[in-house]
NULOKE-704111 format. One line per field, with one value per residue (C-alpha): residue number from 1; chain; residue in one letter; x, y, z. Coordinates in pm, whole numbers, plus 32768, in hexadecimal, padded with zeros to 4 digits. Last residue first. Layout:
% NULOKE-704111
nr: NUM;...
kette: A;...
rest: a;...
u: X;...
v: Y;...
w: Z;...
//
This chain:
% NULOKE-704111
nr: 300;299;298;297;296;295;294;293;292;291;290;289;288;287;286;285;284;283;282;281;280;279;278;277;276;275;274;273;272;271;270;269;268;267;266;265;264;263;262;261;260;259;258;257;256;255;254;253;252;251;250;249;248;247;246;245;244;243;242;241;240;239;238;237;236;235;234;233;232;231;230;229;228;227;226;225;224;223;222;221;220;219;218;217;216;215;214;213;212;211;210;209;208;207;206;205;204;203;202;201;200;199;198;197;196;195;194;193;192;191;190;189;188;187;186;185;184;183;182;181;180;179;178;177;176;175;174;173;172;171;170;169;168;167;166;165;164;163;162;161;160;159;158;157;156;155;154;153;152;151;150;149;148;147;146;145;144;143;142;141;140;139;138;137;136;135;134;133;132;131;130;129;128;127;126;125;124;123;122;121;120;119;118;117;116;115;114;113;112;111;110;109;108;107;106;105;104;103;102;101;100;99;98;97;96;95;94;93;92;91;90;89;88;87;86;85;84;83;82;81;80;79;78;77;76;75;74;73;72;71;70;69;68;67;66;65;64;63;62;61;60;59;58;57;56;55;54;53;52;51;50;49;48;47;46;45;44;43;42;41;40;39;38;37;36;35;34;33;32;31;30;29;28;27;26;25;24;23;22;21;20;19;18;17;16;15;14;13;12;11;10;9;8;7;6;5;4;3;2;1
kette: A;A;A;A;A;A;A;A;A;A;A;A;A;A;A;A;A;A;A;A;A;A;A;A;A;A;A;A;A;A;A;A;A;A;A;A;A;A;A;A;A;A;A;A;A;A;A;A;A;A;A;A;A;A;A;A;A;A;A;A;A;A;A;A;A;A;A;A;A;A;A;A;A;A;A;A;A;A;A;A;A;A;A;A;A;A;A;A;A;A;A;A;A;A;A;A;A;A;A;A;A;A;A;A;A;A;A;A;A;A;A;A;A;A;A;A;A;A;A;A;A;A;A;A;A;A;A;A;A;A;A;A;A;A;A;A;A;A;A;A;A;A;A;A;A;A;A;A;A;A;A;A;A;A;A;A;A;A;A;A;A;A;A;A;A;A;A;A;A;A;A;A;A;A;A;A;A;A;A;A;A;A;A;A;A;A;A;A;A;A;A;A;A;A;A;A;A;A;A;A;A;A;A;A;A;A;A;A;A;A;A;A;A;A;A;A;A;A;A;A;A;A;A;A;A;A;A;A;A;A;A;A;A;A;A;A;A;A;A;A;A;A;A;A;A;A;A;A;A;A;A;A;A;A;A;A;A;A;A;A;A;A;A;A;A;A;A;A;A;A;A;A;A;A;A;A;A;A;A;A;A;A;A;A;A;A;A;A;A;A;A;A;A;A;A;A;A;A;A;A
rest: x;x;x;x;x;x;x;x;x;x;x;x;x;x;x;x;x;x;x;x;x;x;x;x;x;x;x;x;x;x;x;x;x;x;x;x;x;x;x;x;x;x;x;x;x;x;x;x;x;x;x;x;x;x;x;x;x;x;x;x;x;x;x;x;x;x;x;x;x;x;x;x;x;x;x;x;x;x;x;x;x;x;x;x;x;x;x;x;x;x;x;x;x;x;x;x;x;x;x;x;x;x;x;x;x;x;x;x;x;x;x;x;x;x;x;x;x;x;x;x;x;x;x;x;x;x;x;x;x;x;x;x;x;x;x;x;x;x;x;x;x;x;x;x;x;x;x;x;x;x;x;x;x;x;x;x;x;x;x;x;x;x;x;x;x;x;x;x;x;x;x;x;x;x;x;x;x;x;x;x;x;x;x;x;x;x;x;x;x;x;x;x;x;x;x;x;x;x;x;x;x;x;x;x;x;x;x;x;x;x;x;x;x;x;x;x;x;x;x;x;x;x;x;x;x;x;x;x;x;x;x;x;x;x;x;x;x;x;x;x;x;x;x;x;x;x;x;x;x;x;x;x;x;x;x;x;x;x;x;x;x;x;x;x;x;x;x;x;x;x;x;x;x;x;x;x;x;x;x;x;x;x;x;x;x;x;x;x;x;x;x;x;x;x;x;x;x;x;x;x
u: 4254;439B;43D7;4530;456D;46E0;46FD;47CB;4906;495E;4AA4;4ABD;4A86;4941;49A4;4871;484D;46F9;465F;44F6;43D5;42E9;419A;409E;4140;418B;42CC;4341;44AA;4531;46CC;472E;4637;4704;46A8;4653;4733;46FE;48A2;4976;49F9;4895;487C;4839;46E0;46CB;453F;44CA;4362;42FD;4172;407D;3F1F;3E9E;3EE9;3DD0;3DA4;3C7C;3D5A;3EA6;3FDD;40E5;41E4;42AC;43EF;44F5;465B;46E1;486E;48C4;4A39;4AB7;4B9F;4C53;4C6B;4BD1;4AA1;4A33;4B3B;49F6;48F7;4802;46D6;457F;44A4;4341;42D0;42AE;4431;4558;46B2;47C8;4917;4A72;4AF0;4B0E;49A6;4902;4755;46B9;4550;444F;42D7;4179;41C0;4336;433D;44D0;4522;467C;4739;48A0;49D2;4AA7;4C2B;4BE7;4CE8;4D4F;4CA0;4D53;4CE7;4BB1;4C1D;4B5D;4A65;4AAC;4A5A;49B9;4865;4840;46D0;45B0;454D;4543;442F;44C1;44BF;4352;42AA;436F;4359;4258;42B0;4164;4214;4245;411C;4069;4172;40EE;3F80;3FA0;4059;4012;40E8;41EA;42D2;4434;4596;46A6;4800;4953;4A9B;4B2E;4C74;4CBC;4E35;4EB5;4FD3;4F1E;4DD9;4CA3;4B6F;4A77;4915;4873;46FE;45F6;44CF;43B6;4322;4294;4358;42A2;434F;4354;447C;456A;46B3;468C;460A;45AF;44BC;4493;44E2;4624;46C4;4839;48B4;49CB;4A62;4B8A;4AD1;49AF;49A5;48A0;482A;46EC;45E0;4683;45F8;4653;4711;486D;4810;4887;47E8;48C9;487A;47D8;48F2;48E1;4A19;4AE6;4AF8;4B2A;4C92;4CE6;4CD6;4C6A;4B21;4AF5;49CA;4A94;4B8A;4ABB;4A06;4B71;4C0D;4AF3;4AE9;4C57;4C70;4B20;4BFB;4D23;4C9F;4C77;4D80;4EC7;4E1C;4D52;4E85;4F3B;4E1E;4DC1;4CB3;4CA6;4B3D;4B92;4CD2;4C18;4B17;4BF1;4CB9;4B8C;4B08;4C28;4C2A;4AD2;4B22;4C24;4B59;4A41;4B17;4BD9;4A9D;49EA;4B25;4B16;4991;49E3;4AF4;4A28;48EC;49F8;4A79;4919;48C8;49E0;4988;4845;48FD;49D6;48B6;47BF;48F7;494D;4787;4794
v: 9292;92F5;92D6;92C9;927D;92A4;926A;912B;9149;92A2;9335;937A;92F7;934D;9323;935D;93BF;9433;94EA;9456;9519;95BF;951C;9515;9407;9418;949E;9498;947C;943E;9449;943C;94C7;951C;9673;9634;962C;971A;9744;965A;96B8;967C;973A;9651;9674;963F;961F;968C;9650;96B8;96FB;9779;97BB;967C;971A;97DF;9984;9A40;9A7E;9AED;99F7;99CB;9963;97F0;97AD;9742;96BD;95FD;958C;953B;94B9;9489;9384;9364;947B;95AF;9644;97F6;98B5;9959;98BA;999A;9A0C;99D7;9A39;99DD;9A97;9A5C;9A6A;9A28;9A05;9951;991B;98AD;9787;9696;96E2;9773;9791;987A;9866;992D;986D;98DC;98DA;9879;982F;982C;9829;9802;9847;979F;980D;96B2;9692;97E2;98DA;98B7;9973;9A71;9A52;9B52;9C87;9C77;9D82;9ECF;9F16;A035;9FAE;A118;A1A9;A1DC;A063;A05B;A14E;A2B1;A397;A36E;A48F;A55C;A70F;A784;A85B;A840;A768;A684;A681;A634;A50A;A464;A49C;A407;A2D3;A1AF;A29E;A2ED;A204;A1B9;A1CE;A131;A163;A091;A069;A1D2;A1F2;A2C6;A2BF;A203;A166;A051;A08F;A15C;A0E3;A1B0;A1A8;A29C;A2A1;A365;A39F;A400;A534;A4E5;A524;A5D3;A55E;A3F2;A375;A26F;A33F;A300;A468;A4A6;A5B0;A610;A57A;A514;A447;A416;A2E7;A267;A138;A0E9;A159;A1F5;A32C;A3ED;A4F0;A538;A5C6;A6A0;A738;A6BA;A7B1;A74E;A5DB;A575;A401;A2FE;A293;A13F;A039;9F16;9F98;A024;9F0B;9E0D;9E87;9E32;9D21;9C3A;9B80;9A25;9A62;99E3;9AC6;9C10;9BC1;9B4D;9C9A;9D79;9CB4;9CED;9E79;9E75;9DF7;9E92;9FD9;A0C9;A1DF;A136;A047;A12C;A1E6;A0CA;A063;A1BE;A1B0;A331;A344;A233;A2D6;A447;A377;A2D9;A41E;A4E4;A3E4;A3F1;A578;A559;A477;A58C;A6B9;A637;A585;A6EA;A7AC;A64B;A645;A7B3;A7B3;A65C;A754;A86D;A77C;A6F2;A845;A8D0;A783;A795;A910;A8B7;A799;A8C5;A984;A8D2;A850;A9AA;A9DF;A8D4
w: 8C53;8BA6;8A46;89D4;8857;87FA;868A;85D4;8571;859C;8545;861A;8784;8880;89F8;8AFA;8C50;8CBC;8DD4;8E46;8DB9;8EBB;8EB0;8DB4;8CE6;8B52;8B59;8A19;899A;87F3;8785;8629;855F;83F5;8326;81B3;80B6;7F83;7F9B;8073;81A7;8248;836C;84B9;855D;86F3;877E;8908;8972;8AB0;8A9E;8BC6;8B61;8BEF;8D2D;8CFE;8CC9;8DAE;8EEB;8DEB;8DEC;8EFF;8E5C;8E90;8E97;8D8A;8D5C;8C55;8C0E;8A75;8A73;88E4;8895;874A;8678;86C9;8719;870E;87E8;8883;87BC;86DB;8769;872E;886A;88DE;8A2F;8B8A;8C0A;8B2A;8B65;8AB3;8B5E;8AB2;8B60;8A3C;89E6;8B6C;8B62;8C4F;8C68;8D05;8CCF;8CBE;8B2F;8ACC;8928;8907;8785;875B;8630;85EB;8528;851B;8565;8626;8650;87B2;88DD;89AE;8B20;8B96;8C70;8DAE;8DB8;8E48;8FCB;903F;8FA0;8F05;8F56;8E17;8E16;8F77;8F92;904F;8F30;8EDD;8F5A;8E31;8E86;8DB0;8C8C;8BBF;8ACE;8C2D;8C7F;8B0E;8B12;8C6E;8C00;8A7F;8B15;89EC;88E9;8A1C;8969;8A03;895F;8A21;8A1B;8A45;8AEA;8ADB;8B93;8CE4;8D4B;8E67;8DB4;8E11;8D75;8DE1;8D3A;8C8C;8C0D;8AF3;8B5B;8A14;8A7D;897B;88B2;876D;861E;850C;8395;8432;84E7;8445;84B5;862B;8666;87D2;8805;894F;8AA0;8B39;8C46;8C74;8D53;8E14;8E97;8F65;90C0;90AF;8FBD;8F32;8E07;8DF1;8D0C;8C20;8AF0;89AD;889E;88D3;8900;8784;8777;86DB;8574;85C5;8574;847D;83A2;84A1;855F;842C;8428;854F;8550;8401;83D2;846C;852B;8664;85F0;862B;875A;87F8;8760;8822;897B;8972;891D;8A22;8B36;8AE8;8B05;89D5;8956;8926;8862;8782;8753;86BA;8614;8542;848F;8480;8528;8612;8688;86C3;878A;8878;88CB;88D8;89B4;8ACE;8A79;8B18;8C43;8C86;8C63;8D16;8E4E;8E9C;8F06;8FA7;9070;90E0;90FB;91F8;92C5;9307;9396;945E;94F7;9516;95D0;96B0;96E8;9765;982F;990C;98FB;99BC;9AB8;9B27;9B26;9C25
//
């Protein structure tokens, strides 16, 4: 008994060895990974911004960009946040499942628009590994502690995070699927998606839209073109607060063309409500441009 005591204590040791090995080599190459993506940014540098980010976010960036109609890449490096330099934040975590990876840091994280005393938040760079098998930045995230008082007087005190192990702070294992390549719209288009009590998903010409609970104004992915447009809906039902009423629940969604000609105002081309209390049916829909006459849906 105490032979086979051992023998698994030192399978553990062995283990336990191994992961602070990985974890060892995972910092310092998830944070060149950064380095290299940050050093490109700051010198405006496409090529190396390419080489430097995942494919996924490279193509969720240019789509953004040309569906707005402004040029890639330049306009990049004219509407980004001056990347945060982590040399001076204190670690949190850094983890691995899978193909995705995460760093986690806490301090003062200067996006370039800070005030003169900068507060301490968290600050998640996310990466992806790639083919090649090499670790790429994808994307960060900077969250507030302003509304946590207790959870960032703990950790300026030195206290170990209790909040590693929330799915929002664990890689999903599995990167995202890498969106399609949209065409340069025929005709930039806004979209204001009003989904209260409701999580919709709304597909223009197969590029997804996704909003949950909120209002959001977006741009188009690929904006509309010429001819015939495909709209597809899909939505389900939230469950709202005890003390809130169904009443409360809006889906609302509204497409606005840009004028091309100067002091124009902005076109409505396509109108849905849902004005039941149910769960909306999915929708199929073609809308064709130039418009005739505007798409009015509205769905008891």
């Amino acid at each position: 008994m105490t032979l086979i005591r051992s023998f698994f204590f030192c399978l553990c040791l062995a283990a336990g060895a191994a992961l602070a090995q990985d974890e060892a080599q995972l910092r310092p190459d998830l944070e060149r990974a950064y380095a290299r993506w940050r050093s490109a940014v700051l010198a405006k540098d496409a090529r190396a911004w390419a080489a430097a980010i995942t494919m996924h976010r490279q193509i969720i960036t240019r789509n953004l960009v040309i569906s707005q109609g402004v040029p890639f890449p330049k306009a990049v490096f004219e509407t980004m946040l001056s990347p945060a330099d982590v040399t001076g934040l204190r670690l949190l975590e850094v983890q691995a499942v899978g193909d995705t990876a995460h760093l986690l840091y806490f301090g003062q994280v200067d996006l370039g628009d800070a005030p003169d005393v900068i507060p301490e938040n968290l600050l998640l760079l996310k990466f992806f590994r790639e083919k090649a098998g090499s670790w790429k930045f994808d994307s960060s995230k900077f969250i507030q502690l302003s509304t946590q008082p207790e959870r960032r007087a703990k950790l300026l005190a030195g206290e170990a995070p209790d909040f590693l192990d929330l799915p929002e702070f664990t890689p999903p294992g599995t990167p995202p699927a890498t969106p399609p390549l949209c065409a340069v719209p025929d005709h930039i288009t806004g979209c204001t998606l009003q989904t209260i009590g409701y999580e919709t998903t709304l597909l223009v010409n197969g590029q997804e839209h996704y909003a949950a609970d909120t209002v959001a104004r977006l741009f188009l992915t690929g904006g509309l073109k010429n001819g015939t447009n495909t709209l597809q809906l899909r939505a389900k039902k939230l469950d709202l607060p005890k003390d809130a009423k169904d009443a409360e629940r809006v889906l609302e969604i509204d497409f606005f063309t840009k004028p091309t000609q100067p002091g124009a105002r902005p076109q409505r081309v396509f109108h849905y409500e849902y004005k039941g209390r149910g769960t909306p049916k999915e929708g199929q829909w073609t809308l064709d441009m130039p418009l005739s006459q505007e798409l009015i849906i509205l769905q008891e």
